[in-house]
C-alpha positions as CSV (number, residue, x, y, z in Angstrom):
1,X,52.4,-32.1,97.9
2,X,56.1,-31.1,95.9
3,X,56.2,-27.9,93.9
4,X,59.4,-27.6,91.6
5,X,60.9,-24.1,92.4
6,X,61.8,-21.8,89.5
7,X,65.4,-21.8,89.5
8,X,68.4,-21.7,87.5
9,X,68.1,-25.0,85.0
10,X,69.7,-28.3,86.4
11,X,73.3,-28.4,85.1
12,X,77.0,-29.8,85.2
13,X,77.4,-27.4,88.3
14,X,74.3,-29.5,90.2
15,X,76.2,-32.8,88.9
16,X,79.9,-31.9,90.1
17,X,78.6,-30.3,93.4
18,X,76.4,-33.2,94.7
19,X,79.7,-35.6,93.6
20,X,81.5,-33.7,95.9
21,X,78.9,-34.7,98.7
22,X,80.6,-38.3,98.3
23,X,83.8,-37.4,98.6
24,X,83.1,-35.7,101.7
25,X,81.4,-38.5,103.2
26,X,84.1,-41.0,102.4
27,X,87.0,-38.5,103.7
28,X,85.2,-38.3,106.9
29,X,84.6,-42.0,106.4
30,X,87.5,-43.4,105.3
31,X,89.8,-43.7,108.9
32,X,86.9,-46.3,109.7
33,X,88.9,-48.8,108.8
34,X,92.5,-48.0,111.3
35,X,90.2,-47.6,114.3
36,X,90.5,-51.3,115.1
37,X,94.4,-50.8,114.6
38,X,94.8,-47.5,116.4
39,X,92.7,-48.3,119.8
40,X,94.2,-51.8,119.9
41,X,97.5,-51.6,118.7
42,X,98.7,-48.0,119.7
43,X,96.3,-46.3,122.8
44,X,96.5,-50.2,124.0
45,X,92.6,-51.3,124.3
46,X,92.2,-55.2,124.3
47,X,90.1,-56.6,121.2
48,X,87.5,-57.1,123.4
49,X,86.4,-53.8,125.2
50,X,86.6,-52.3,121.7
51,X,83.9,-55.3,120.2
52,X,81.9,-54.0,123.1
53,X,82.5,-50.3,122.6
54,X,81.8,-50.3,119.0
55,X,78.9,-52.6,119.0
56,X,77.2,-50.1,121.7
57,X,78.1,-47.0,119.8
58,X,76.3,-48.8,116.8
59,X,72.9,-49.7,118.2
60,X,72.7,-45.6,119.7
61,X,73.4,-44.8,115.7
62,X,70.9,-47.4,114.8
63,X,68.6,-45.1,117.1
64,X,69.3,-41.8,115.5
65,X,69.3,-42.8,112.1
66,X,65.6,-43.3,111.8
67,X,65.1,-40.2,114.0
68,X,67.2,-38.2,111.4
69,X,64.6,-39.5,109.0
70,X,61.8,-38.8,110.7
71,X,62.4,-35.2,111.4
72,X,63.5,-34.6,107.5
73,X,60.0,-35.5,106.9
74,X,58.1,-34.0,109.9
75,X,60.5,-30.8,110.1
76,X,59.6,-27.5,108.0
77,X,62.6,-27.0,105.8
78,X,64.8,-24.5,106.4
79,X,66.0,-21.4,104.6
80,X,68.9,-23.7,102.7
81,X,66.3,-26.1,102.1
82,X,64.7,-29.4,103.4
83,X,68.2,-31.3,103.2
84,X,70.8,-28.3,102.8
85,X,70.1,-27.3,106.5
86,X,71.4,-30.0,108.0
87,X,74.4,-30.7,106.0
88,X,75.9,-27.3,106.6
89,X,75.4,-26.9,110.6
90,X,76.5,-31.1,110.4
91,X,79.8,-30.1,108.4
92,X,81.4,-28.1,111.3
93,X,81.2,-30.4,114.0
94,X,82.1,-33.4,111.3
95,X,85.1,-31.1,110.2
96,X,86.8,-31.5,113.7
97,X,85.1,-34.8,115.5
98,X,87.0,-37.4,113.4
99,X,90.6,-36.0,114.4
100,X,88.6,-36.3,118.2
101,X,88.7,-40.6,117.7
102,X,92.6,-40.1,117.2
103,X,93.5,-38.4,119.6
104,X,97.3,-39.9,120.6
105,X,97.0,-40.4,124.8
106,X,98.6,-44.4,125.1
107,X,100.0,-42.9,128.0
108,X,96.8,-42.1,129.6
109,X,94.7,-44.2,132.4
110,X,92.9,-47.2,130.8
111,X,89.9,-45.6,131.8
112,X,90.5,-42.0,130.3
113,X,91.1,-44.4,127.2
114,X,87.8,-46.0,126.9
115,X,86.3,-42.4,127.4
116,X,88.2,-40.7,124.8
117,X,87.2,-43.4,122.5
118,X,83.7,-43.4,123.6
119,X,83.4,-39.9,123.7
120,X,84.9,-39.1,120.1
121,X,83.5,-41.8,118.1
122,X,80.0,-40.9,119.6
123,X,80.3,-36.6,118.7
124,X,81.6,-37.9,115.3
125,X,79.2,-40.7,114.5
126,X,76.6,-38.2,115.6
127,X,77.8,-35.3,112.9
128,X,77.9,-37.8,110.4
129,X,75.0,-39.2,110.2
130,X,73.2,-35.2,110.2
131,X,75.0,-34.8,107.0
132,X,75.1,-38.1,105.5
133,X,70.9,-39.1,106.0
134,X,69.8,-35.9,104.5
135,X,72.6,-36.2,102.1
136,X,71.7,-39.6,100.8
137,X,67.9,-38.4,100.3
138,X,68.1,-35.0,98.8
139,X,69.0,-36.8,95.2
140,X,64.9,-36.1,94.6
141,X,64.9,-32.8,95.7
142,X,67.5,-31.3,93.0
143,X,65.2,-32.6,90.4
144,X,62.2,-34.6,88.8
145,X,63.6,-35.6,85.5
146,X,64.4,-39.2,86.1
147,X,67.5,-39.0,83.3
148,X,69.0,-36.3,85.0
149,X,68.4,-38.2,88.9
150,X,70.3,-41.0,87.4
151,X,73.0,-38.4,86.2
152,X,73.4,-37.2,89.8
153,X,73.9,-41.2,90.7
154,X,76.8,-41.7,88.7
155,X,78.4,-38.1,89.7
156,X,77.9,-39.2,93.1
157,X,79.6,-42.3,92.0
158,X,82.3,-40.3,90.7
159,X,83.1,-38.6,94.1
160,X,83.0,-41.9,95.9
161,X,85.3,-43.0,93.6
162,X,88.0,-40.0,93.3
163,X,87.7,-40.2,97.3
164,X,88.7,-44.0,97.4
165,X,91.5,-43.5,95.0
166,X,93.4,-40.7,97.1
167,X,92.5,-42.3,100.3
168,X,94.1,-46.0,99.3
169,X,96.8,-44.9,97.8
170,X,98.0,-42.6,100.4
171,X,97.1,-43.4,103.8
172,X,98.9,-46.8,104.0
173,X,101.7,-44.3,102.9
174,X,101.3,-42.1,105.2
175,X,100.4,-44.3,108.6
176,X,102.5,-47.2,108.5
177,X,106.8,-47.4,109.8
178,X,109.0,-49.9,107.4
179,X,108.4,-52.6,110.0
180,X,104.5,-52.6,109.0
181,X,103.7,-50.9,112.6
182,X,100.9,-47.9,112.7
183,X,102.0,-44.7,113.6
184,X,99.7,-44.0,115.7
185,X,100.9,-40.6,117.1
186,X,100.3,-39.3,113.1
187,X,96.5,-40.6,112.7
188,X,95.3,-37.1,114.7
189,X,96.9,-35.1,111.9
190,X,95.8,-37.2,109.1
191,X,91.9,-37.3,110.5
192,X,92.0,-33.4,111.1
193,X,93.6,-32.9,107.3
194,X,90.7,-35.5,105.7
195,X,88.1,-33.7,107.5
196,X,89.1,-30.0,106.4
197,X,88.7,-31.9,102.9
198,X,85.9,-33.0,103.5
199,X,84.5,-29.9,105.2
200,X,85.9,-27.8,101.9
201,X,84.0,-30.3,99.9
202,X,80.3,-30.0,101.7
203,X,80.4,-26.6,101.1
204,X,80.5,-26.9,97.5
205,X,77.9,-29.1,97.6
206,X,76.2,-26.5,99.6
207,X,76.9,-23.7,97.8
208,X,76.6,-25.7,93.8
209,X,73.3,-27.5,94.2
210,X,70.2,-26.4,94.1
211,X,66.6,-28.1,96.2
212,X,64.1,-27.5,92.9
213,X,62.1,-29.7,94.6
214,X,59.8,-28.6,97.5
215,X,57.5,-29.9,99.9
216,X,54.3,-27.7,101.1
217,X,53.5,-28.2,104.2
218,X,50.3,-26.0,104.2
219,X,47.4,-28.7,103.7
220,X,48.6,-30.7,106.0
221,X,49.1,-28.2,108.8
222,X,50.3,-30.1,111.9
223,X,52.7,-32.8,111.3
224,X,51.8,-35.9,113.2
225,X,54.6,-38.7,112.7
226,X,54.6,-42.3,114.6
227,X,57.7,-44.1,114.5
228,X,56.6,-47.1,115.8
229,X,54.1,-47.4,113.2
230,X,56.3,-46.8,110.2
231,X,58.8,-49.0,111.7
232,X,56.1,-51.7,112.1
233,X,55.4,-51.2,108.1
234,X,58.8,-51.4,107.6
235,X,59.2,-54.9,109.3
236,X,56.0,-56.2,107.0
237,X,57.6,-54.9,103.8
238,X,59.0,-58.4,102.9
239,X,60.8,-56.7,100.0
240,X,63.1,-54.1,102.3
241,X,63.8,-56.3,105.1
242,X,65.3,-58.8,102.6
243,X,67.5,-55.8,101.0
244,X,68.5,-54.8,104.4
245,X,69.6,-58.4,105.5
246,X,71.5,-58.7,102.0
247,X,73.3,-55.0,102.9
248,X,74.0,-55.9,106.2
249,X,75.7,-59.3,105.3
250,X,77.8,-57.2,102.9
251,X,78.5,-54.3,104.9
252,X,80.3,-57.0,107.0
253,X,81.8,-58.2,104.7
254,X,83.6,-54.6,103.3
255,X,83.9,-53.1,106.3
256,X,84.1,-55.7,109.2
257,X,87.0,-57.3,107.3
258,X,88.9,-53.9,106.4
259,X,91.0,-54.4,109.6
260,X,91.2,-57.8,109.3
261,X,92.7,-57.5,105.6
262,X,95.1,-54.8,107.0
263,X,96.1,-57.3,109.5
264,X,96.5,-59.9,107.0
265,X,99.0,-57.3,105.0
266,X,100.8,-56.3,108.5
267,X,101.7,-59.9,109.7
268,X,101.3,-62.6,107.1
269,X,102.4,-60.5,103.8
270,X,105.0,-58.2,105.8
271,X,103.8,-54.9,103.4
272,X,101.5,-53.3,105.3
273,X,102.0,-50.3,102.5
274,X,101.0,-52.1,99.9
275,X,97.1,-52.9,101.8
276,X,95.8,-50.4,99.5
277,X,96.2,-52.8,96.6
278,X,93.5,-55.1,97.4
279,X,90.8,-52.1,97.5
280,X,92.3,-50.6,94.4
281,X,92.6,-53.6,92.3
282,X,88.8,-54.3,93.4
283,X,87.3,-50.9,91.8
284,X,88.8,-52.0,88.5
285,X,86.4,-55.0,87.6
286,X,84.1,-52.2,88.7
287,X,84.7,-50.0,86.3
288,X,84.1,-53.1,83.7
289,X,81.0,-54.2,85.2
290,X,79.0,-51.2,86.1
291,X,78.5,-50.3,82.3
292,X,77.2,-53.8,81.7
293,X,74.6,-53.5,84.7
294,X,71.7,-51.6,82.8
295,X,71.4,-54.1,79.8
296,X,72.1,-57.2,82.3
297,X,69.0,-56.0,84.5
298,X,66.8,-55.2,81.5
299,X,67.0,-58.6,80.1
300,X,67.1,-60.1,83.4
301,X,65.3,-58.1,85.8
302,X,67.3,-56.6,89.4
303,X,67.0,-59.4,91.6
304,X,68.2,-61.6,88.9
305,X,71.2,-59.9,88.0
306,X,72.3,-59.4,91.4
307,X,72.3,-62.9,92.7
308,X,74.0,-64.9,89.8
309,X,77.0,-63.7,90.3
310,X,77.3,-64.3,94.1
311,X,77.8,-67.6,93.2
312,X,81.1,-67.0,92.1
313,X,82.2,-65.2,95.2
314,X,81.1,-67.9,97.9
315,X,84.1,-69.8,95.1
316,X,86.4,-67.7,95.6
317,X,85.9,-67.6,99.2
318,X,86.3,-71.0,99.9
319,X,89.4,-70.9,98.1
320,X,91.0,-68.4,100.7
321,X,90.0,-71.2,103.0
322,X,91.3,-74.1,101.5
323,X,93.7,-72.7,98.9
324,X,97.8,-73.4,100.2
325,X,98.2,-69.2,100.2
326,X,101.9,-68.5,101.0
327,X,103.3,-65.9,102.8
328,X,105.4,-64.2,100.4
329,X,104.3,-62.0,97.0
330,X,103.2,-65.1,95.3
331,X,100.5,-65.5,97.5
332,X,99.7,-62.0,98.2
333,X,99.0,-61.6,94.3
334,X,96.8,-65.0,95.0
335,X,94.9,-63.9,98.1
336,X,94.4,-60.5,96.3
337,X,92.9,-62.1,93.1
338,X,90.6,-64.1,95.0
339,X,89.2,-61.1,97.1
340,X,89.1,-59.3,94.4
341,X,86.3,-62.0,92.6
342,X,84.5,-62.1,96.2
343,X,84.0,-58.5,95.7
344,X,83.2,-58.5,92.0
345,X,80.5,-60.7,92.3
346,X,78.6,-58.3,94.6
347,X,79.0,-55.2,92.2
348,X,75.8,-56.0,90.8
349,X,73.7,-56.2,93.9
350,X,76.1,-52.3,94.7
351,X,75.1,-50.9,91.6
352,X,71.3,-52.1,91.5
353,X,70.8,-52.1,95.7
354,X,69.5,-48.5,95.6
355,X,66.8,-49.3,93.0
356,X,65.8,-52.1,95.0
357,X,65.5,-50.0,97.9
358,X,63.3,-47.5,95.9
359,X,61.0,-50.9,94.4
360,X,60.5,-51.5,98.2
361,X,59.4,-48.1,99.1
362,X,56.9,-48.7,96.2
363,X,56.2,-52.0,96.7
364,X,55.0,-50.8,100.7
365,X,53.2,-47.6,99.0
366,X,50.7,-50.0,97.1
367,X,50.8,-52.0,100.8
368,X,50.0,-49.6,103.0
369,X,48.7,-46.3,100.8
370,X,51.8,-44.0,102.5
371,X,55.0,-42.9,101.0
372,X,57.5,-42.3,103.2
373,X,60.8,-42.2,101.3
374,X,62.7,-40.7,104.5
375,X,61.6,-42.9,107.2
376,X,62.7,-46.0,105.3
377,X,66.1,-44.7,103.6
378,X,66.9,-44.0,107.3
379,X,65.2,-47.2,108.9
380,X,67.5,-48.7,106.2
381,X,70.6,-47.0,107.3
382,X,69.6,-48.0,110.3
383,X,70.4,-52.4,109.2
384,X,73.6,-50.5,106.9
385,X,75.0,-48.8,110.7
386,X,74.4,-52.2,112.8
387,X,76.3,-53.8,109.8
388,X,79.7,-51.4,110.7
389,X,79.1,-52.0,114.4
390,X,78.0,-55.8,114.4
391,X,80.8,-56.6,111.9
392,X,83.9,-55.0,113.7
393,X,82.5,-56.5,116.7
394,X,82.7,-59.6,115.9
395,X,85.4,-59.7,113.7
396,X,87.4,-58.0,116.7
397,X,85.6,-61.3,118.6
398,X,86.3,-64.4,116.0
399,X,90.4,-62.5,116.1
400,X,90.6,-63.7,119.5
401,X,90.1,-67.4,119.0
402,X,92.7,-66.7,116.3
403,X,95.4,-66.3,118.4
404,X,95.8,-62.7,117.5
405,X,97.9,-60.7,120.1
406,X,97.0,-56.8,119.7
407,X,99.9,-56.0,121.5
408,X,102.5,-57.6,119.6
409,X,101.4,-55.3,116.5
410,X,102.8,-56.5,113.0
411,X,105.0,-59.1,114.9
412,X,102.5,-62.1,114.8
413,X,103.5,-65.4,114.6
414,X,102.8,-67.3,110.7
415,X,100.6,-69.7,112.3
416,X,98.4,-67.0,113.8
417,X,98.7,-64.6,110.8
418,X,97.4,-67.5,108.8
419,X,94.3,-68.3,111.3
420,X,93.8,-64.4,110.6
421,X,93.4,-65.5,106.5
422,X,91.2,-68.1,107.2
423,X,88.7,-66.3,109.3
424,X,88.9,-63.9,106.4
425,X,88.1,-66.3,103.7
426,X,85.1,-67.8,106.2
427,X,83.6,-64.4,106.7
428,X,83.3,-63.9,103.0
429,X,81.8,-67.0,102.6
430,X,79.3,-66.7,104.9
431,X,78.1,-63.3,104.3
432,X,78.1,-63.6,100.2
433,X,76.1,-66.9,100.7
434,X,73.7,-64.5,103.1
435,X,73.1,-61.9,99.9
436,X,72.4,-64.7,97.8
437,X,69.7,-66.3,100.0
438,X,67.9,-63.2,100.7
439,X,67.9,-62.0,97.6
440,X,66.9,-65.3,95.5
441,X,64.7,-66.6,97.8
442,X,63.6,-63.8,100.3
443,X,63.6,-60.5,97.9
444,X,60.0,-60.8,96.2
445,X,59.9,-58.4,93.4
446,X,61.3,-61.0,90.3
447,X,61.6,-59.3,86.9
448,X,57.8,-59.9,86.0
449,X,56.4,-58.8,89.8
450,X,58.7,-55.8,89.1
451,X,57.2,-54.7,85.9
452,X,53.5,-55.4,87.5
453,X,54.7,-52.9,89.9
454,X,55.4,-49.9,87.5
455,X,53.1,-50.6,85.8
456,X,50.1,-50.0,88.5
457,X,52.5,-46.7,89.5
458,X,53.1,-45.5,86.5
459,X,57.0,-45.2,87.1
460,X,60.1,-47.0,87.1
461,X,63.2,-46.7,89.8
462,X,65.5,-47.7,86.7
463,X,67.4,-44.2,86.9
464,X,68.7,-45.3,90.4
465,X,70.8,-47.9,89.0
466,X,74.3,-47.2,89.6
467,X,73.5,-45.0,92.8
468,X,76.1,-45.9,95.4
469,X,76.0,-45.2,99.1
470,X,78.4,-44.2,102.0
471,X,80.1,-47.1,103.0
472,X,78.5,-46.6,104.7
């Protein structure tokens, strides 16, 4: 049973504070993408032992996700509150562990190598997802007004952005030589100063929201939880699995192809400074689009609004493909337009995705008779984390039939830069044609089967439009 606490009155200070739990997450979050670069290119790991590393690393996080989950919602809260708790003791660790992946040894034994990777990814993956899971779900615990939940959305939105802004701009600044090489021996610095950002920003969060929100535990006295079984609902719920397919085909798509993209700027363009662009010029149309999302789903329901436009992307794809893209600034502007429309057409499905996850924990509650908000956010997270592992995997994989030589850094040849594109523009294709299966003809919950919905619960997951998540 939840019991509002008697606190001060929800306010700009709740809405600013829980935007800075974004920003942390996506300065922790945001090196992600020079991994690929950094192990391959500078500490001298061959493409494939880091597919393999990272893809092993991912399935242990697909393990602890749903664990985190489970013990939010078994777990007494503690005296910072059911989500608080595990944000603040998660901050520390997360504050050092990402400088830990860059450490600078390409001197060391290719052994010692693999370890320090293994090692440092593992204690930071680890810290992140105790402050990002409980992070992610704590949105109901601030308040019940549904108004103000979706004013928390966009403010988290706001953080996410303001984080993305800094970190494009700057960091191919700051991390590439004039000859489009990664300075490697500078990442540890740069991953130490985004995490004492991000540390400083986690505390405010801490310190500016407030958990109105409680759960008693008294009734129910002993907790007992089953995994299995709530992961076997999970796996009936028609509705979440195809959402999880749909974010899982798109989280390889953003962040499987972020090192690819830099590669495409390193050794086809010749700018690698100028990589930054391309996610820059993409939150534009966002900025456009977002406002438009509300009235768009109203008139044509979620799953509606959210598939149409993929249509234009798997375009716009095919166009990298096919399209004579040169190597010089003519084509960059070409190659960023069209990436830019890939990624514009799954803004919808962005903006709307966490109200679809929140019709699916509905649409299981009327299945089943439980509501377990925690277990499936995390069992979620869970498809979102194999995404980032699966899709560096096997983009670091489908490279290697490129041609692409790690060890020549930004000195690839045009032909093999230009493979590089293509695999690109194929990736896109396939995983914007994936969202658009699952959720046209997979996804249930039309506009009609969604309003049957509220109306035998009496609510609506309307005010979770716009909600964004960690990229993660």
């Amino acid at each position: 049973m939840n019991k509002v606490n008697r606190q001060r009155p929800f306010g700009a200070k709740d809405k600013w504070s829980y935007a800075m739990g974004d920003l942390g997450c996506n300065m922790s979050f945001a090196l992600n993408s020079y991994l690929m670069l950094f192990y391959t290119q500078y500490i001298g790991l061959d493409l494939g032992t880091w597919g393999i590393i990272i893809l092993l690393l991912k399935i242990w996080d697909a393990i602890n996700d749903p664990i985190m989950g489970a013990l939010m919602d078994a777990l007494k809260p503690g005296k910072r509150g059911k989500f608080k708790t595990y944000i603040y003791y998660g901050s520390f660790v997360l504050l050092f562990s990402g400088a830990l992946c860059f450490l600078p040894i390409p001197s060391a034994p290719y052994p010692i190598k693999v370890l320090v990777c293994v090692v440092g990814y593992l204690i930071w993956d680890m810290a992140y997802t105790v402050v990002n899971v409980p992070y992610g779900a704590m949105n109901a615990a601030i308040t019940t007004d549904p108004t103000e939940r979706a004013q928390l959305s966009t403010y988290r939105g706001i953080g996410s952005m303001i984080a993305n802004i800094v970190v494009l701009i700057t960091l191919p600044l700051l991390c590439y030589d004039k000859d489009n090489n990664l300075i490697g021996s500078r990442m540890f610095i740069v991953a130490l100063v985004l995490g004492i950002i991000g540390f400083a920003a986690f505390q405010i969060l801490i310190k500016g929201t407030v958990e109105r929100v409680a759960v008693s535990h008294e009734p129910q006295g002993k907790v007992k939880f089953n995994y299995f079984e709530s992961l076997s609902d999970f796996l009936k719920n028609k509705a979440v699995v195809a959402i999880t397919i749909a974010s899982i085909a798109l989280i390889i798509m953003q962040i499987g192809l972020s090192s690819a993209n830099q590669i495409v700027f390193q050794s086809y363009f010749k700018n690698a400074k100028l990589s930054g662009i391309l996610g820059l010029a993409t939150m534009i149309p966002s900025l456009i689009v977002i406002p438009l999302v509300k009235p768009t789903v109203q008139r044509f329901g979620k799953r509606e609004a959210a598939a149409a436009p993929m249509l234009i992307g798997i375009l716009a794809a095919a166009g990298i493909v096919f399209l004579p893209i040169t190597p010089d600034n003519t084509g960059m502007m070409i190659y960023i337009i069209l990436a830019v429309l890939i990624n514009s057409s799954c803004i919808f499905f962005s903006t709307v995705v966490w109200a679809l996850v929140a019709d699916s924990v509905d649409y299981q509650e009327l299945q089943t008779g439980k509501r377990e908000e925690g277990t499936i956010y995390a069992t979620y997270s869970l498809g979102r984390k194999l995404a980032q592992g699966v899709g560096v995997s096997i983009v670091s994989f489908l490279l290697i039939l490129t041609g692409y030589d790690e060890n020549l850094g930004a000195q690839q040849s045009v032909d093999v830069a230009r493979n590089v594109l293509i695999l690109i523009g194929l990736v896109y294709a396939v995983c914007v044609a994936a969202q658009y299966i699952c959720l046209r003809f997979v996804y249930p919950l039309d506009k009609n089967k969604t309003l049957e919905l509220e109306k035998k619960l009496g609510r609506s997951n309307v005010e979770l439009i716009g909600e964004t998540g960690d990229e993660e």
